[in-house]
Backbone as CSV, one residue per row, in Angstrom:
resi,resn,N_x,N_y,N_z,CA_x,CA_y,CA_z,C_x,C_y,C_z
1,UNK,-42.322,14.099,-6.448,-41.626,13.281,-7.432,-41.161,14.162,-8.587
2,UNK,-39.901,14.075,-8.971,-39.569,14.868,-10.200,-39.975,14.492,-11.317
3,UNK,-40.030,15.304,-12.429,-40.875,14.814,-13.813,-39.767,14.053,-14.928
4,UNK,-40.655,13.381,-15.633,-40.103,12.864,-16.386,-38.645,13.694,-17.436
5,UNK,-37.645,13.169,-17.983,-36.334,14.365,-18.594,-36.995,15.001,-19.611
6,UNK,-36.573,16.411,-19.700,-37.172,17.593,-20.696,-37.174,16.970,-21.977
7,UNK,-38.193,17.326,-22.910,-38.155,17.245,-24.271,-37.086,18.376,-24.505
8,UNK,-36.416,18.144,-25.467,-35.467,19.510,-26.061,-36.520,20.450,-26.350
9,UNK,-37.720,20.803,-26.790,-38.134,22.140,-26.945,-38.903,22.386,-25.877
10,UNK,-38.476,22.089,-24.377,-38.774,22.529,-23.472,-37.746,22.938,-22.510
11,UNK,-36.631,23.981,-22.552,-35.395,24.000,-22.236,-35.337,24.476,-20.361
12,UNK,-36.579,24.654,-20.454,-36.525,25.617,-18.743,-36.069,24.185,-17.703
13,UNK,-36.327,22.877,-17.932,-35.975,22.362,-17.464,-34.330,21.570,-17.244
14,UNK,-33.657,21.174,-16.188,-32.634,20.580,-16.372,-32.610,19.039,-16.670
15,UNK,-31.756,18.503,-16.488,-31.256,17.516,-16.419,-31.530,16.529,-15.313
16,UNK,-30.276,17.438,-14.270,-30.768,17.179,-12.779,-32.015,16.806,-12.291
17,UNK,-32.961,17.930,-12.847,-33.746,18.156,-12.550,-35.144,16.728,-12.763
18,UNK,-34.903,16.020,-13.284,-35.697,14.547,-14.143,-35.466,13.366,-13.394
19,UNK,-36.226,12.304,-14.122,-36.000,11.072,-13.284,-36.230,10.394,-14.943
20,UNK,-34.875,9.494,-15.212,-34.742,9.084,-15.924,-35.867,7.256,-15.789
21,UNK,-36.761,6.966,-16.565,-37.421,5.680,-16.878,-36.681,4.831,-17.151
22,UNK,-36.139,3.449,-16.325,-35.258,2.571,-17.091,-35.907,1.447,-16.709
23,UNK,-35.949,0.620,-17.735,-36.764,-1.392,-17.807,-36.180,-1.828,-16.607
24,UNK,-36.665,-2.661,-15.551,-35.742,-3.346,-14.810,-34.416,-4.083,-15.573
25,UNK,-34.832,-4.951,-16.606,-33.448,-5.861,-16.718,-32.267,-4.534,-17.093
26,UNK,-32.825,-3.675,-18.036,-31.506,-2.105,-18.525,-30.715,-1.724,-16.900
27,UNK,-31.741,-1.829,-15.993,-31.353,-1.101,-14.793,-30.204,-2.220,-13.899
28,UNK,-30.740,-3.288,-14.106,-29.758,-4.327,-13.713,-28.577,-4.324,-14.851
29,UNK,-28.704,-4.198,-15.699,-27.338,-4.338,-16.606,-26.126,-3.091,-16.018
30,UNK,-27.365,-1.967,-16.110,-26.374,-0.828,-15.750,-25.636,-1.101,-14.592
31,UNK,-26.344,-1.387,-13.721,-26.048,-1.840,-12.268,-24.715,-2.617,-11.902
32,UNK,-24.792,-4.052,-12.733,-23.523,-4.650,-12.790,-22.505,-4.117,-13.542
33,UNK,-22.727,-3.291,-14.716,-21.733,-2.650,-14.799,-21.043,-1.892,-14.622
34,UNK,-21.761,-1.066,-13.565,-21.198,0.011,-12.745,-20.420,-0.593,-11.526
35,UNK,-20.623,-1.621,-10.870,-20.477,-1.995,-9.773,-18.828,-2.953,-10.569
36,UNK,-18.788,-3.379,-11.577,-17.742,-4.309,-12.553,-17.032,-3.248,-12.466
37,UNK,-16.955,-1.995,-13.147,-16.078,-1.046,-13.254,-15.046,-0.520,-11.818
38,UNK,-16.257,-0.454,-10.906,-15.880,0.115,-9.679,-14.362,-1.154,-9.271
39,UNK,-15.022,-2.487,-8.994,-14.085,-3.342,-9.040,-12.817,-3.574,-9.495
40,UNK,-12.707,-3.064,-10.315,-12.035,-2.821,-11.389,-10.668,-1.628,-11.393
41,UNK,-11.671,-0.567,-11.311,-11.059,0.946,-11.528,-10.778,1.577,-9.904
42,UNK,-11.688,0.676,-9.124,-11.255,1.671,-7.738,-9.765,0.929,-7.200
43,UNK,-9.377,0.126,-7.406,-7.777,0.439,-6.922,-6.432,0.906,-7.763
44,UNK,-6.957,0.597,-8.920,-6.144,1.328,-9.983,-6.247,3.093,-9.734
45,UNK,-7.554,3.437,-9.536,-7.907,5.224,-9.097,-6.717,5.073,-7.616
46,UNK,-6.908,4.416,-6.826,-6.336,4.396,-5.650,-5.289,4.617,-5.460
47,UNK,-4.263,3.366,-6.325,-2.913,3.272,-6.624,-2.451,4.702,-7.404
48,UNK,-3.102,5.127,-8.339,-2.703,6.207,-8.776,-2.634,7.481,-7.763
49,UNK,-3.360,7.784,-7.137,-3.759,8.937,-5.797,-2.626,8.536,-5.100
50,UNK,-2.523,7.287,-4.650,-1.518,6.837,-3.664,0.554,7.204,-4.263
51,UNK,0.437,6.937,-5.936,1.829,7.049,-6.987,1.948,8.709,-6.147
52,UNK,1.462,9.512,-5.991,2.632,10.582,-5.990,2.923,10.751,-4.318
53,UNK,2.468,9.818,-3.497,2.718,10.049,-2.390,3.714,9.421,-2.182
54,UNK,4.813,9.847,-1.237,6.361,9.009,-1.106,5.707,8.228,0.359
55,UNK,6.677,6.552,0.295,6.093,6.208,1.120,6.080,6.400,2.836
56,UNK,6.517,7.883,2.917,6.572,8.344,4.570,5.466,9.336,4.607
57,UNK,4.826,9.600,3.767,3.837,10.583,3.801,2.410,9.247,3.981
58,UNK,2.535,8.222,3.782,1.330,7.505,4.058,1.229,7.122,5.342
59,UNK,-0.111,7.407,5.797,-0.246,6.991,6.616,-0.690,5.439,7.023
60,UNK,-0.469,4.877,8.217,-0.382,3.565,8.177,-1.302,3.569,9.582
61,UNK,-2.612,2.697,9.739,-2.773,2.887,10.737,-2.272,2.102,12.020
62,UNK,-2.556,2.667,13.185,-1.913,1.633,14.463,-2.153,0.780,14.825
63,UNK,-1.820,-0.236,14.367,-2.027,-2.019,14.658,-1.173,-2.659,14.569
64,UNK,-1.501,-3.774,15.340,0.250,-4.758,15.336,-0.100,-5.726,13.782
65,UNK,-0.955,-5.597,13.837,-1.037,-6.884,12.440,-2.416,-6.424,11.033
66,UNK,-1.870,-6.549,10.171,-2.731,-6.358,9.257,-3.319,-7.576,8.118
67,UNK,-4.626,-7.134,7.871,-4.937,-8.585,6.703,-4.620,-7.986,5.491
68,UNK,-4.373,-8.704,4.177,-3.967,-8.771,2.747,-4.993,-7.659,2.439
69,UNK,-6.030,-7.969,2.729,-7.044,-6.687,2.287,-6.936,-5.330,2.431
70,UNK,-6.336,-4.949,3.701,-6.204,-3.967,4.787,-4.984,-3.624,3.671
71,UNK,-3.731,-3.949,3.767,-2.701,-3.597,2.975,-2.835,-3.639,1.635
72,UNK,-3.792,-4.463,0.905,-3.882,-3.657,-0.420,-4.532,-2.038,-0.503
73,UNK,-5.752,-1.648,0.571,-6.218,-0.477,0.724,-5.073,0.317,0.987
74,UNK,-3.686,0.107,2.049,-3.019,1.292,2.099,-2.390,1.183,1.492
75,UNK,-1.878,0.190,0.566,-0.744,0.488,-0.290,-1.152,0.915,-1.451
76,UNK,-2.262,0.912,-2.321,-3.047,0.697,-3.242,-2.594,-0.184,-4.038
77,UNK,-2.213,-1.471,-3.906,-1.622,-2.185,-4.694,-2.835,-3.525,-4.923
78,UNK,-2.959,-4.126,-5.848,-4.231,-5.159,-5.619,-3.438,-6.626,-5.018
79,UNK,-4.172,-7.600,-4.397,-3.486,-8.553,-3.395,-2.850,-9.365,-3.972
80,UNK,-3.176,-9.457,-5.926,-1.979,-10.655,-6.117,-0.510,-9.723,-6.045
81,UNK,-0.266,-8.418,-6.644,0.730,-8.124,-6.423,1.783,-8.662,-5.187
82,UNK,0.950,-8.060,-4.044,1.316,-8.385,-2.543,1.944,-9.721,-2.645
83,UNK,1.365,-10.703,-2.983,1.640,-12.328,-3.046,2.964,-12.420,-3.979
84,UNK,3.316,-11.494,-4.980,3.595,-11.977,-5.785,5.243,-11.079,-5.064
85,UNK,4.897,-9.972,-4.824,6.505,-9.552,-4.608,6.907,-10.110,-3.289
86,UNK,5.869,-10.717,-2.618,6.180,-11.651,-1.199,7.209,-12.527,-1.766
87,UNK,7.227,-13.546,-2.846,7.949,-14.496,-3.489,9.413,-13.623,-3.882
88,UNK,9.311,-12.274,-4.332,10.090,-11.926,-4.859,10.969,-11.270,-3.986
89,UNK,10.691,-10.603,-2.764,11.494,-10.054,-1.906,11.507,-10.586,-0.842
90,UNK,12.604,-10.956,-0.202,12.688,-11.896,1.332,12.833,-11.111,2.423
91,UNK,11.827,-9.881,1.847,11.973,-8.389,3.661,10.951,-8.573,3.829
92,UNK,10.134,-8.955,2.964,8.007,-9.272,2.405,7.918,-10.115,3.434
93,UNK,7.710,-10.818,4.597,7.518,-12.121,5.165,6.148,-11.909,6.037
94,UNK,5.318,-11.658,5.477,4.050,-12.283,6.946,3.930,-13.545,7.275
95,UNK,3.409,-13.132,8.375,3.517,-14.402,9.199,2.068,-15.237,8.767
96,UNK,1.579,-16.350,9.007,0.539,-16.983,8.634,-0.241,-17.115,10.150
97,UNK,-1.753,-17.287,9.792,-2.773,-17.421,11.044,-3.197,-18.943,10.774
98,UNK,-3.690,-19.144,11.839,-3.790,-20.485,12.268,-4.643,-21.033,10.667
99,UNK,-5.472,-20.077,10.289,-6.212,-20.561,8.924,-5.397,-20.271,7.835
100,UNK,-4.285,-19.789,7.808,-3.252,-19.479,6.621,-3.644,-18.151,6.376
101,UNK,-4.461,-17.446,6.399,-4.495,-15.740,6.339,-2.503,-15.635,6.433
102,UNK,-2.844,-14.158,5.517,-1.516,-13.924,5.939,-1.679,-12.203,6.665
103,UNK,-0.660,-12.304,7.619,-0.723,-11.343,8.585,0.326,-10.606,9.027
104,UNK,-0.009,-9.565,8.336,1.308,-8.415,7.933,1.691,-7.154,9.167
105,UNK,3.213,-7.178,9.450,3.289,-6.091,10.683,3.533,-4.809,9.827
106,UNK,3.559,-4.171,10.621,3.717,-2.629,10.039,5.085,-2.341,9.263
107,UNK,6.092,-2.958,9.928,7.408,-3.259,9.303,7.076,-3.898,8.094
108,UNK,6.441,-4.738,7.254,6.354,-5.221,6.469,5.344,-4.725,5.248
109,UNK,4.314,-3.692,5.918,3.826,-2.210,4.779,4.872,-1.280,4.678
110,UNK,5.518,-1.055,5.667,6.736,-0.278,5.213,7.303,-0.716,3.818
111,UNK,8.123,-1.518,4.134,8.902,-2.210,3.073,8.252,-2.246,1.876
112,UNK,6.655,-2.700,1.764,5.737,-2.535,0.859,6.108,-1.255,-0.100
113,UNK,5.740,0.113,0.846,5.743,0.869,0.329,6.830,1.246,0.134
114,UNK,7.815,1.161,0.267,9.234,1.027,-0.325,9.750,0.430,-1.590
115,UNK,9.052,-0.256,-1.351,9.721,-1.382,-3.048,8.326,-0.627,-4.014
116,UNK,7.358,-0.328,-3.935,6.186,0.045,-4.940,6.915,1.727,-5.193
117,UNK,7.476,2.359,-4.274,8.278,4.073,-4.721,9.443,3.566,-5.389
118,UNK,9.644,2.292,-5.034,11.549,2.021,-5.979,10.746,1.624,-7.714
119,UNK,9.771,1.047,-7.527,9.074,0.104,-9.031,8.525,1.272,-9.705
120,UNK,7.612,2.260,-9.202,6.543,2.812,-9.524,6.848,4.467,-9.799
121,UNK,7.810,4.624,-8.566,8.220,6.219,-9.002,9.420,6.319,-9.526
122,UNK,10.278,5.516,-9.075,12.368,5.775,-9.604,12.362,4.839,-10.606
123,UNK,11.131,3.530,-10.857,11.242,3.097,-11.993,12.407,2.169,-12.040
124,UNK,12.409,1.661,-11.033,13.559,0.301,-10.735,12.938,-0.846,-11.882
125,UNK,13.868,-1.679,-11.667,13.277,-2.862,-12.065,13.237,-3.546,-10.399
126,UNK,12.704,-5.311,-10.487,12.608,-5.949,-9.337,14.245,-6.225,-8.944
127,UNK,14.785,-6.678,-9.917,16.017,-6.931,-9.217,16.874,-5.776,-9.410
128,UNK,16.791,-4.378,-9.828,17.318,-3.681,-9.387,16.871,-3.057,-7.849
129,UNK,15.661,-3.127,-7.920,14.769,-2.955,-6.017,15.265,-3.745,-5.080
130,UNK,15.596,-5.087,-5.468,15.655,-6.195,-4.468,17.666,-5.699,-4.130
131,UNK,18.566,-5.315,-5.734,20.156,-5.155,-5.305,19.737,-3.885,-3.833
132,UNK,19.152,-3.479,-4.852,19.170,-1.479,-3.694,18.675,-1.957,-2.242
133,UNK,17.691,-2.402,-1.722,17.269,-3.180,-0.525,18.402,-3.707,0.193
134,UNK,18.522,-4.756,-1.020,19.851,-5.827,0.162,21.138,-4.929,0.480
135,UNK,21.636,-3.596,-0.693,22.887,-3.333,-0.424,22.380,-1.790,1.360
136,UNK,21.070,-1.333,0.612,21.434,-0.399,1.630,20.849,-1.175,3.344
137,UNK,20.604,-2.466,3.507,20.264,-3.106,4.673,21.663,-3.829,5.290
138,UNK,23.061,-3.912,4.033,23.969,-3.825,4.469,25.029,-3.122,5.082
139,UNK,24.101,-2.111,4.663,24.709,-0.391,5.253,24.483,-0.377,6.448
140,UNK,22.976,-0.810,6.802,22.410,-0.283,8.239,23.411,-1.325,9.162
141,UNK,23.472,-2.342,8.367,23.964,-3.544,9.189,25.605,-3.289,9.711
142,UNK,25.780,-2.646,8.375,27.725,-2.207,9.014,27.445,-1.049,9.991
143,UNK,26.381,-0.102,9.772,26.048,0.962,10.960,26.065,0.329,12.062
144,UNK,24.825,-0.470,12.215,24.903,-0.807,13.458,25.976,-1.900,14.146
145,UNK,26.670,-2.220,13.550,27.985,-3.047,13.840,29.201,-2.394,14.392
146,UNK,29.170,-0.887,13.724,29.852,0.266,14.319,29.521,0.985,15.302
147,UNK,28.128,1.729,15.367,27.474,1.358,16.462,27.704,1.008,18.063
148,UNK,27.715,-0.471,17.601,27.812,-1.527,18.735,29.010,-0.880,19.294
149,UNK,30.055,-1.499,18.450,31.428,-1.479,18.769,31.757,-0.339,20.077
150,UNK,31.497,0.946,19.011,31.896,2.486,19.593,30.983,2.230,20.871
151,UNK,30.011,1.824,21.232,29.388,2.085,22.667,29.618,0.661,23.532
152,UNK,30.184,-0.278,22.946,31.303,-1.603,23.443,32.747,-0.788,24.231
153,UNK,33.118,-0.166,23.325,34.451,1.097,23.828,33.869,1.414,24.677
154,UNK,32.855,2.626,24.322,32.729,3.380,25.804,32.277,3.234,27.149
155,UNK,31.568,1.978,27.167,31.306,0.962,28.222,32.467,0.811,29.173
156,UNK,33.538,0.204,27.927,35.025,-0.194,28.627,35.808,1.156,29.614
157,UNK,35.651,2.079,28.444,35.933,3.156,29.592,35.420,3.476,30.637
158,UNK,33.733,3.664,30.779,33.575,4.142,31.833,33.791,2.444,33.279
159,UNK,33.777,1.570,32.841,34.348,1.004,33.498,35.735,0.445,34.239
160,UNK,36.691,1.444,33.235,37.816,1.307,33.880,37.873,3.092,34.679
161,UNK,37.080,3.682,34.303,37.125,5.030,35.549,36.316,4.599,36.646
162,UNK,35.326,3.916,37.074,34.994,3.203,38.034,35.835,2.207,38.835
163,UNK,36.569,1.713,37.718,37.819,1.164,38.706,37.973,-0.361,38.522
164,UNK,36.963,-0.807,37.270,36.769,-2.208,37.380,38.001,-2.818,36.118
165,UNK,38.065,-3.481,35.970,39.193,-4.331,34.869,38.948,-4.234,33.332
């Protein structure tokens, strides 16, 4: 058992080295307040660790569906956020479980972490996140409309070198 903490005019000892005496109720106070803090400070610590990562460097793990919990851990975001930019962005959509859980695809932490690098690192506002979203999903959308088309053409060709109409 280690000894009780050094008197100051006994310096050979450390710190480390002691076992601090605490009242039960002191030890319970400390207790909840350590455990309050943690609550508290561990996703804010999280979210911060998580701020300088862009969101293709996170990793996401492999599952078709995730719970609110699960995606506040990878996004570091806490779950009312989640709820709250769900209302605010219409790319946000989980689906609901038979008990109302909501149940998020991987496509939809994406996007997560997309709109939290537009808020958090470029310093968007929401409806400047939500213009930038909708305009560049109109991009993909005229892409793939062009896309289509150009391999609609080349279809046609190789079917009229086959010989068909």
């Amino acid at each position: 058992m280690r000894p009780p903490c050094p008197e100051p005019d006994k310096p050979e000892l450390k710190i480390e080295d002691c076992v601090l005496k605490i009242d039960p109720p002191a030890a319970n106070l400390i207790y909840s307040i350590f455990n309050i803090q943690l609550k508290i400070f561990n996703p804010l610590l999280i979210g911060l660790a998580m701020r300088n990562e862009k969101p293709h460097d996170i990793k996401i793990p492999d599952k078709l569906y995730f719970k609110i919990s699960e995606v506040s851990r990878i996004s570091g975001l806490p779950s009312h956020v989640l709820r709250f930019w769900e209302a605010e962005f219409k790319k946000i959509n989980p689906r609901r479980t038979a008990s109302g859980q909501r149940s998020y695809t991987r496509k939809d932490i994406e996007t997560i972490l997309e709109i939290k690098h537009l808020l958090y690192d470029k310093k968007f506002t929401i409806e400047g996140a939500r213009k930038y979203l909708s305009a560049r999903s109109g991009t993909d959308a005229h892409l793939s409309n062009k896309l289509l088309e150009e391999l609609k053409a080349e279809l046609k060709s190789i079917r009229n070198l086959l010989g068909g109409k």
